[in-house]
Each structure stands twice: as structure tokens, then as C-alpha cells.
C-alpha positions in Angstrom: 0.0 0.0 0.0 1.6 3.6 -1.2 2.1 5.8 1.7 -0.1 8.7 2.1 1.1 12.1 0.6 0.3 15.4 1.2 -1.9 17.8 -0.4 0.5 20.3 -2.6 -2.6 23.2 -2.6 -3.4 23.0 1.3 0.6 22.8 2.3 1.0 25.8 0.3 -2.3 27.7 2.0 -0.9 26.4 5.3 2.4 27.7 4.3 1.1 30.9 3.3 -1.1 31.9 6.7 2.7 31.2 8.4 2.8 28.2 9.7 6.4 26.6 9.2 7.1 23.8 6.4 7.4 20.9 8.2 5.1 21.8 11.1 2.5 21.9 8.3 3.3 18.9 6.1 3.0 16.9 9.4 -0.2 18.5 10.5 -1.5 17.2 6.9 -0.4 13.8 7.0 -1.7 13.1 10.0 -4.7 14.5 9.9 -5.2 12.5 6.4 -5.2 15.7 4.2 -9.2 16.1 5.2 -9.0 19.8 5.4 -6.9 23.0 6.3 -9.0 23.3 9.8 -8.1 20.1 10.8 -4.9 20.1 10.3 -4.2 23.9 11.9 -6.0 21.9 14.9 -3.7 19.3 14.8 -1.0 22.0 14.7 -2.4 23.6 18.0 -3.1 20.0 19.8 0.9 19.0 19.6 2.9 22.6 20.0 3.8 20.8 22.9 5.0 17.5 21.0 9.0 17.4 21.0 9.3 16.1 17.1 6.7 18.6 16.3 9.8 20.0 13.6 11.0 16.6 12.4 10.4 15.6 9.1 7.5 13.0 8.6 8.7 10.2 6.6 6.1 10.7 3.3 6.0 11.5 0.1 5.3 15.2 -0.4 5.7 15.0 -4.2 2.1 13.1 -5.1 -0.5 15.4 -5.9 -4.1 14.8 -4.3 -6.2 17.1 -5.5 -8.9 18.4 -2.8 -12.1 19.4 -3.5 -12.0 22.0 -0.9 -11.9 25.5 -1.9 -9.0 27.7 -1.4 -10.0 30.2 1.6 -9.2 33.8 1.3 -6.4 35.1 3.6 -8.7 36.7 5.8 -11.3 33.7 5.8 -8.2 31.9 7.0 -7.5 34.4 9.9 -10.6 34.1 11.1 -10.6 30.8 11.2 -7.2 30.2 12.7 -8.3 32.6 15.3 -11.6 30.6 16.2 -9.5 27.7 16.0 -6.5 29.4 18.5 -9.6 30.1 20.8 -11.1 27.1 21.2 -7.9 24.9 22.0 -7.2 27.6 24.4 -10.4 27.3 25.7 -10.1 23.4 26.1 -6.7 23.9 28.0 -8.6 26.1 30.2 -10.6 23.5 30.7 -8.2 20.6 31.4 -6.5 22.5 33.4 -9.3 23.3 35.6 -10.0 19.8 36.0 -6.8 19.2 36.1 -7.0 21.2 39.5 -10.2 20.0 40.7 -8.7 17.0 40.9 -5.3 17.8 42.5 -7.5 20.2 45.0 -9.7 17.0 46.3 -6.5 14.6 45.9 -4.9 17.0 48.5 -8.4 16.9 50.6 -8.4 13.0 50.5 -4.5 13.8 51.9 -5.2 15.6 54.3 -8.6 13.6 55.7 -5.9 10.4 55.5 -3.4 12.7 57.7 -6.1 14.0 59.9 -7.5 10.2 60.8 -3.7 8.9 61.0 -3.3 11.7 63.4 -6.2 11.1 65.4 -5.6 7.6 65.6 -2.0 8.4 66.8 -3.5 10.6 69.9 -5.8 8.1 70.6 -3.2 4.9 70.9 -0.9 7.5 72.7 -3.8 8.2 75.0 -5.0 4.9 75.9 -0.6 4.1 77.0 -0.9 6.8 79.1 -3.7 5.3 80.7 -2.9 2.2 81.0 1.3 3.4 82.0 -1.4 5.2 84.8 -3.1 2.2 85.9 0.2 0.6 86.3 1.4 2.8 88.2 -1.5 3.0 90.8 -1.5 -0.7 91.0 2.4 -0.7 92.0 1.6 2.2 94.6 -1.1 0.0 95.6 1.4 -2.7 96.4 3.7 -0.7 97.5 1.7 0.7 100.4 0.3 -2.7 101.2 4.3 -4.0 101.4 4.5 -0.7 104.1 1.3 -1.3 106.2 3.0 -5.4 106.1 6.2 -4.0 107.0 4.9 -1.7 109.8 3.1 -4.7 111.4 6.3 -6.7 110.7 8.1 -4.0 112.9 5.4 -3.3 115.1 5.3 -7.0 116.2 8.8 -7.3 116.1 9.6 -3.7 118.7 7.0 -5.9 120.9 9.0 -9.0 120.7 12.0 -7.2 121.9 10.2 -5.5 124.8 9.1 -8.7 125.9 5.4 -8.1 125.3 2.6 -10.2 123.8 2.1 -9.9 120.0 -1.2 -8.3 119.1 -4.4 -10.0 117.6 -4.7 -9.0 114.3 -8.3 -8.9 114.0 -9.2 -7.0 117.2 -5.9 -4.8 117.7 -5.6 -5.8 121.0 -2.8 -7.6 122.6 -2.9 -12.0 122.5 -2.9 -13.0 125.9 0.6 -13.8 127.4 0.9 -18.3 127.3 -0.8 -19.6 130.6 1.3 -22.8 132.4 -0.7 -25.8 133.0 2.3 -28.3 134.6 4.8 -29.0 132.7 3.2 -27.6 129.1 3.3 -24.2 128.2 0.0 -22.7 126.2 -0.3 -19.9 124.0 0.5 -18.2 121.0 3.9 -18.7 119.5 6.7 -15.5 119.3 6.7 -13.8 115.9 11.0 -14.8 115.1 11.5 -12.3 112.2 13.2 -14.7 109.0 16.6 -14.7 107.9 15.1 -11.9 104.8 14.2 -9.8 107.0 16.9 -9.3 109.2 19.3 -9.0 106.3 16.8 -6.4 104.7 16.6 -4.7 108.2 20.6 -4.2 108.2 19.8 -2.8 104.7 17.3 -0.3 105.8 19.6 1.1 108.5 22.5 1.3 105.9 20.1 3.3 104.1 18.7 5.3 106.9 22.0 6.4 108.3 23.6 7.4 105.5 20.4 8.5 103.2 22.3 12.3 102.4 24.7 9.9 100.7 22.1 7.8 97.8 25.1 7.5 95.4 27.6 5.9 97.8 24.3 3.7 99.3 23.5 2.4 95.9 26.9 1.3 95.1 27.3 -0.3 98.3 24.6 -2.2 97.7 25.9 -3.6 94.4 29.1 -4.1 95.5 27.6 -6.9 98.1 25.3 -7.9 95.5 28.3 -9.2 93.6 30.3 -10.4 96.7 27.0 -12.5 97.7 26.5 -13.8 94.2 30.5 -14.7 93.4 29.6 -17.0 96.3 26.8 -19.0 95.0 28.1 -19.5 91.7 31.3 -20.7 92.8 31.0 -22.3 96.7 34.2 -23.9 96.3 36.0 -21.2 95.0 38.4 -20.0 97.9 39.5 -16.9 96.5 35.3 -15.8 96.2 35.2 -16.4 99.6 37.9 -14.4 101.1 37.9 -10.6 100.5 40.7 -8.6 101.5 39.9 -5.6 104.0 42.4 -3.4 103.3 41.2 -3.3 99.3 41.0 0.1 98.5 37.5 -0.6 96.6 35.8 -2.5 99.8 37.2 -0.2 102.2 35.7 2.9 100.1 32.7 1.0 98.9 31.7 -1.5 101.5 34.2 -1.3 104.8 33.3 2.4 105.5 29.9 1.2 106.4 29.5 -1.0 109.8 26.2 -2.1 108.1 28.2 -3.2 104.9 30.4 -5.6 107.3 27.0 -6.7 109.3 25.9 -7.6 106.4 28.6 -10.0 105.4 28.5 -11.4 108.6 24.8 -11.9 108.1 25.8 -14.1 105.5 28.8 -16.2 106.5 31.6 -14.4 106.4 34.0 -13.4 109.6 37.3 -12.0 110.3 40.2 -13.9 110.1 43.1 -13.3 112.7 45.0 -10.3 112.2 41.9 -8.5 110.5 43.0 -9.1 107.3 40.2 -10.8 105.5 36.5 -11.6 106.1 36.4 -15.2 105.3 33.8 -17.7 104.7 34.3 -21.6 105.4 33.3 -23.6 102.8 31.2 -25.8 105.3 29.6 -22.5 106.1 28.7 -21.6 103.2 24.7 -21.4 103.4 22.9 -20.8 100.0 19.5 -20.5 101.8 20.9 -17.5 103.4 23.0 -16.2 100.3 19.9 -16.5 98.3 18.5 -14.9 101.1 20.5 -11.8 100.5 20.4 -11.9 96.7 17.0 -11.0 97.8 17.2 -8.3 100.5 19.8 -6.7 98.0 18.0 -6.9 94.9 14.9 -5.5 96.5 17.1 -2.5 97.9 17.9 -1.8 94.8 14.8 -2.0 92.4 12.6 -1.1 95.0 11.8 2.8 95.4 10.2 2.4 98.7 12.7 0.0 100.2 13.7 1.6 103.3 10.9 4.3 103.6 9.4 3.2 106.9 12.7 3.6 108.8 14.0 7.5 107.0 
């Protein structure tokens, strides 16, 4: 099949009303040579086209003779102006559109931010109020630990004054055991555990020296590691022996009585000559070590530990 060519009379009309050589046999070829408005339309639909100026591949030499009238120059004017008109009119148009939709693609944006953002607040919200309810359930258990501990040390100051421990339901004191022969009757004497007393030299380390938090807290680890060098290694001398004169215990640990108490709580003693605390291996006691793991861990994470007794 013989390639379109281009209409000789309407290139030259095209040509005539200004419209560049090439710009015009394209418009003419591809808009099938059906007439000079159609292809000044095509002209003003690809301006924008980047081979607008290339030359179309097509025989510009065949004649086709069109059975359109040759327009006068000002007939074409008028037309070409119509024509100029109307595309700008339709690119007024797209562009409008064009912004219609980029002004609701923004408003679907910024609903999509908006619920993100609410959704954000609300999560945030509902952490805070659970971090809250967290926090009154540990200060729940917290005092409950004090009002324990206060009837721990209640019982206890009554123990050591010789006096009979109180009935918890009524308040009152239990009456003191009654002799019948060679049986004694009564209520037991509240013996405070191993934990506590070790948690009770604790407290009074803290008490007596509470201006001094820093030095406390690393006093406290310091045993910690002492206590738990023991336990993973019983048979271990050189865990068991600490040196007094250390410059690290005597700063850490040794410049506290309690610290030494402590130790003593849990096995160790003074050689002679003071120059160790020392721990037998048949006296090494993991119920009490663990004992102390405990009293010292508690010190540490706990932020009431000690509270009653400041």
C-alpha cells in the first residue's frame, strides 16, 4: 500500500497563513489531508510535541487534489483565530480539571493525615492510661508492702520489749501463754526470717547514711556481687575471702558498719590479724545467700525500700 502524501494546494495555504514547512506537512499527514481546519488543529493540539519540527517520513511530491476551496487570507485568519480560541479554551478547561482533581487529591490527603493523626493521639492516650493504671496498682502494692512492713516492725519492737504480739483482727494484745504443769499454752513468738533481718541491716545502711544515695546504691551492688560470686562458685576460695584493706571494699563497703554486718549476716568473719573476712566452705549457706540476693535486689529495684525507717 503507497504511503499517504500530502496535499501540494493546502501545504501551500498552510504555508502561506505562516505556519512553518514541516510543522505543516506533518499537520497534513496526519490529519489525512481532510482539510486545512483540521490540520491547523492538529498543529495547535501538539505545539507541545518534542518532534513537532522533524520531518514526517512521506512523500510530499504526489498530488491529491482536494475538492475543498482555497480560503481567502482573511477567511483563514478568522478561522485560525476561532480555531486558537477554542484549544485555548479546552486547555482552560483541562486545566481546571486538572485542578479539581489535584485540590480533592490534597483533601483526600489531608482527611488520611487528619485520621492517621487522630488515631495516633488516641493509641498515645490509651498508653498513658494504662502506664497510669500501672502505676497506681504498683503504689497499691507498695503501700500494702508498708502497712506489712509496719506490722512486721510493730510486732517485732513488741517481741523485743518482751510483750505479747497483738491480735490481728481486734488490735488488742494475745494473751501472754498460761502454764498448765509442765506444758506451756499460747501463741507462738513472731521470730522475724533470715530476709528480713538482712533487709533490716539494709534499711539502716540506708537510713543512716540516706544524704549519701550514690555511695548507698553502690554499696549495695558491691555486696550484691560479693553474695553472688559465692553462690556461683562455693568452692571457690579466692570468692570467699575478701581482702579488707582493698582500697575498693574499704571505700565501697568497709566504710559502712552495716556493709560488714551484712557480710557477717551471710557467713563471712574476720580472720586473725583482720585481714580478711572469710567464709568456710562448710559454712557456706545458699538459703541464706539466696536470702540476701534477695534483700539486695529489693534495695535496689525497689523505690520504697527503706521508707518506713527514713
Amino acid at each position: 500500500m503507497a504511503a499517504l502524501g500530502i496535499d501540494k494546494r493546502m501545504l501551500r495555504e498552510l504555508e502561506s497563513m505562516g505556519f512553518p514547512t514541516i510543522r505543516a506537512t506533518r499537520a497534513l499527514y496526519y490529519s489525512g489531508n481532510s482539510s486545512i481546519e483540521d490540520a491547523i488543529n492538529w498543529v495547535l493540539e501538539h505545539e507541545g510535541d518534542s518532534d513537532i519540527d522533524q520531518v514526517p517520513k512521506v512523500p510530499i511530491d504526489v498530488q491529491i487534489e482536494s475538492g475543498e476551496p482555497l480560503h481567502t487570507g482573511e477567511d483563514m485568519e478568522m478561522k485560525l483565530k476561532d480555531l486558537r480560541e477554542q484549544v485555548r479554551k479546552k486547555r482552560e478547561d483541562d486545566e481546571r480539571r486538572m485542578e479539581r482533581e489535584q485540590e480533592k487529591e490534597r483533601i483526600r490527603r489531608g482527611k488520611r493525615l487528619m485520621e492517621d493523626k487522630r488515631s495516633e493521639e488516641e493509641n498515645e492516650r490509651q498508653r498513658i492510661i494504662a502506664f497510669r493504671k500501672a502505676e497506681k496498682e504498683e503504689e497499691k502494692r507498695a503501700r500494702q508492702k508498708i502497712r506489712q512492713q509496719l506490722e512486721l516492725d510493730k510486732a517485732e519492737r513488741r517481741r523485743k520489749l518482751g510483750l505479747p504480739p497483738e491480735n490481728p483482727r481486734t488490735g488488742k494484745p494475745t494473751p501472754l501463754p498460761i502454764r498448765e504443769g509442765n506444758v506451756i499454752k499460747g501463741p507462738k513468738s513472731v521470730i522475724p526470717s533470715m530476709e528480713e533481718t538482712l533487709k533490716d541491716c539494709l534499711r539502716s545502711l540506708k537510713k543512716n547514711h540516706k544524704d549519701d544515695d550514690a555511695k548507698v546504691k553502690k554499696a549495695f551492688q558491691t555486696l550484691l556481687t560479693y553474695v553472688a560470686n559465692v553462690v556461683r562458685n562455693p568452692d571457690n576460695e579466692k570468692y570467699r575471702k575478701i581482702r579488707l584493706s582493698n582500697p575498693l571494699f574499704q571505700d565501697r563497703v568497709a566504710k559502712f558498719k552495716e556493709g560488714l554486718e551484712f557480710l557477717e549476716l551471710c557467713g563471712f568473719h574476720k580472720l586473725e590479724g583482720n585481714e580478711f573476712l572469710y567464709m568456710p566452705r562448710n559454712k557456706v549457706e545458699m538459703t541464706i545467700l539466696n536470702s540476701a540476693g534477695l534483700a539486695l535486689n529489693s534495695a535496689l529495684t525497689n523505690p520504697y525500700f527503706g521508707m518506713l525507717s527514713l
